[in-house]
C-alpha distance (Angstrom), angle and dihedral (degrees) to the residues before:
residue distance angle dihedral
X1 . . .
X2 4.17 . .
X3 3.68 80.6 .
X4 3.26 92.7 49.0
X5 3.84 91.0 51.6
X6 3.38 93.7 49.2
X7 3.12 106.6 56.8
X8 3.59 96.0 42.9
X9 3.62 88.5 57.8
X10 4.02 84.1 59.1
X11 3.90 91.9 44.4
X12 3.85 85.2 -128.6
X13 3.52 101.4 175.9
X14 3.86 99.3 174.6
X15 3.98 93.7 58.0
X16 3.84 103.1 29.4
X17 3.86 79.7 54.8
X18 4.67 91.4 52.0
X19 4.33 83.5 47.5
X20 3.91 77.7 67.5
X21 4.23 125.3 79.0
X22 3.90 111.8 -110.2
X23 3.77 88.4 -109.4
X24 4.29 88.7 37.4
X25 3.53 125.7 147.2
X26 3.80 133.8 -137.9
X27 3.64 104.1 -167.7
X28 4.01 113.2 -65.3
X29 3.67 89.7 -54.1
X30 4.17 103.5 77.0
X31 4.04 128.8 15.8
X32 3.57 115.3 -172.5
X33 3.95 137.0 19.9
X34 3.86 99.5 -80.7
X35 4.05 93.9 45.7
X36 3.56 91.4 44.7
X37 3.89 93.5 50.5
X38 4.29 88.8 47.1
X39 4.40 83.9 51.9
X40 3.45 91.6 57.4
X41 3.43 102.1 42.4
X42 3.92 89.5 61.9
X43 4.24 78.7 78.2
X44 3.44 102.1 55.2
X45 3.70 85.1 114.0
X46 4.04 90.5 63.5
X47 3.70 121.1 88.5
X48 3.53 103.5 -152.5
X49 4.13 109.7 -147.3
X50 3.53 95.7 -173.7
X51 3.60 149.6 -3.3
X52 3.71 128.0 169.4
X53 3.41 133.0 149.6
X54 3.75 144.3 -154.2
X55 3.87 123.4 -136.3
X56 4.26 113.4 -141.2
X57 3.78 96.5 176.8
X58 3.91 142.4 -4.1
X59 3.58 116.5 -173.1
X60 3.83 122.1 -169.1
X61 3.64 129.4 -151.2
X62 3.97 117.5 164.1
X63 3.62 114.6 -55.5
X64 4.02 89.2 -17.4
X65 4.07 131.8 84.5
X66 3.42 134.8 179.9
X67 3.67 121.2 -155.2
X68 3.91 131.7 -174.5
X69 3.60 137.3 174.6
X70 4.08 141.2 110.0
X71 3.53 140.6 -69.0
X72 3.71 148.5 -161.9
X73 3.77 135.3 -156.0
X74 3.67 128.9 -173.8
X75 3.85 108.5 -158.0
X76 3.77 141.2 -173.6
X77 3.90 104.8 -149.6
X78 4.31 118.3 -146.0
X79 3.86 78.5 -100.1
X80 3.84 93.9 65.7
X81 3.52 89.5 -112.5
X82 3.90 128.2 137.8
X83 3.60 119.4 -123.4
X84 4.14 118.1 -171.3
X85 4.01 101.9 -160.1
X86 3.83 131.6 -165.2
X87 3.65 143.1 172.7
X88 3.89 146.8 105.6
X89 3.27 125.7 -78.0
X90 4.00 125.0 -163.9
X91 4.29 115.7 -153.1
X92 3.84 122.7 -163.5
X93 3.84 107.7 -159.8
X94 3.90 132.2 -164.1
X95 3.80 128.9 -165.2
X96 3.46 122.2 -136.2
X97 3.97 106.0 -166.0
X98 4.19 88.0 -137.6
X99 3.97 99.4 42.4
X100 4.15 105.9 29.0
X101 3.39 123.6 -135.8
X102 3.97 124.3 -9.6
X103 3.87 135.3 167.4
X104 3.82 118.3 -99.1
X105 3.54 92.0 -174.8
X106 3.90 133.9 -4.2
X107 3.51 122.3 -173.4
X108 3.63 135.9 -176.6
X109 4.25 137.6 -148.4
X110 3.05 121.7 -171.4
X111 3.93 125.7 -140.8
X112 3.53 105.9 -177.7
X113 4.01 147.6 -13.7
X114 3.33 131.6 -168.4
């Protein structure tokens, strides 16, 4: 999830999109690599002050994990404005013995905004 982080914080499309399976899901909104790449390009306009997040649990069964915990963003909006973002978010992970770990499906709630 640092990686994650990180490259969110850089709005790096291209490699948030490879930390994803082929057949990976972000939410309901993108399934696979390409689709997910295309969503978050539509935010290229956001500069993205901060994102961290905090892992609750990760449990691990075979070549599966599922992780949950919270996050929070700090955001400046194509407006100029300053959004402060928080929520959960819940991660199914796969391992593929010749790649490592990589997100099957990610998905985010949010708690507040302000």
């Amino acid at each position: 999830m640092r990686t994650y982080d990180r490259l969110i914080t850089k709005m790096d499309a291209d490699s948030i999109a490879s930390l994803y399976a082929t057949d990976g899901e972000l939410g309901k909104v993108a399934k696979g690599r390409d689709s997910i790449k295309k969503f978050l390009l539509t935010f290229k306009k956001f500069q993205v002050l901060l994102n961290e997040s905090k892992t609750d649990s990760i449990v691990m069964a075979g070549d599966s994990a599922v992780q949950t915990g919270s996050y929070r963003q700090e955001v400046i909006l194509p407006s100029k404005d300053t959004a402060h973002l928080k929520g959960l978010f819940h991660a199914n992970w796969i391992w593929k013995k010749s790649e490592g770990w990589h997100i099957k499906k990610m998905e985010t709630t949010p708690i507040s905004n302000q």
